[in-house]
C-alpha positions in Angstrom: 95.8 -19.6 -254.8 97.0 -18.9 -258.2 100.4 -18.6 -257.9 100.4 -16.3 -260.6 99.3 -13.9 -258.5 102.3 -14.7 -256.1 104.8 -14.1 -258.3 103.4 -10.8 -258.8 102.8 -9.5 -255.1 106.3 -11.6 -254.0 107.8 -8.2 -252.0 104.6 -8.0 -250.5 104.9 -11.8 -249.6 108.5 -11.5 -248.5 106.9 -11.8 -244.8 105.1 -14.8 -244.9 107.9 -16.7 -246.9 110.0 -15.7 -243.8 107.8 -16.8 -241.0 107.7 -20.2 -243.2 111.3 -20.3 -244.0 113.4 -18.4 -241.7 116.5 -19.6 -243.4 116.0 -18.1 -246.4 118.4 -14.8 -247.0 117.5 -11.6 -248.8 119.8 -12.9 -251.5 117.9 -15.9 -252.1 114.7 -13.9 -252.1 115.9 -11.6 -254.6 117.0 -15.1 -256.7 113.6 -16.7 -256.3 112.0 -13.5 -257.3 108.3 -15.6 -257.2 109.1 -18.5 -259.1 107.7 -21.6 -257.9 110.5 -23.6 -258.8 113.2 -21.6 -257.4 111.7 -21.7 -254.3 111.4 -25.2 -253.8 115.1 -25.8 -254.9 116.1 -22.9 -252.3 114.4 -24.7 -249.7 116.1 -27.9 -250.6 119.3 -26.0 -250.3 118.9 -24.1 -247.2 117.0 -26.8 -244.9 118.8 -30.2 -246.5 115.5 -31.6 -247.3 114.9 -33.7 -250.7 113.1 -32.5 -253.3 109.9 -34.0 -253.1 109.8 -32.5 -249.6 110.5 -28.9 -250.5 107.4 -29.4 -253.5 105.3 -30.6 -250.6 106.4 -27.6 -248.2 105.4 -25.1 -251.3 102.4 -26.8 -252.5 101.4 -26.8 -248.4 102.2 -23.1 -248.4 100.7 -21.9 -251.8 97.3 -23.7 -250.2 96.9 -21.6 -246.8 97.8 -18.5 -249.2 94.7 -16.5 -249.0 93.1 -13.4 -250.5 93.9 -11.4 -246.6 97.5 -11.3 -248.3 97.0 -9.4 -250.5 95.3 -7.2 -248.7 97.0 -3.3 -249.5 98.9 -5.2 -252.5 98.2 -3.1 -255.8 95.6 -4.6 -257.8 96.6 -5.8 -261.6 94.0 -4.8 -264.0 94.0 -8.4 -265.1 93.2 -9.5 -261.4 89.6 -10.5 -260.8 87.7 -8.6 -258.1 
């Protein structure tokens, strides 16, 4: 999944980050805001893990991401169809 495409549907992702990562707060949410990066370092931060392991839990994430979604998400003209 291009994560791209993440970033830009993250409030309609807020749901599946949460079942992955309950301990994440609306706060850190709203600091994440869909970048990659952020995310993995909030995950370090919240569960104690290293980094390496929160870059794993993401990449793990970003690959059972699937086009069901972004299903109801609104379309970007630059996303393909």
């Amino acid at each position: 999944m291009n994560w791209d495409r993440i970033e830009g549907n993250w409030k309609q992702l807020k749901g599946r980050v949460t079942a992955q990562w309950g301990k994440l707060t609306d706060d850190d949410f709203d600091v994440v805001a869909g970048r990659r990066e952020q995310l993995a370092g909030k995950i370090q931060e919240r569960y104690g893990v290293a980094k390496d392991e929160a870059e794993r839990q993401v990449a793990a994430w970003e690959r059972h991401a699937g086009d069901d979604w972004f299903e109801g998400a609104k379309k970007r003209p630059t996303d393909k169809v």
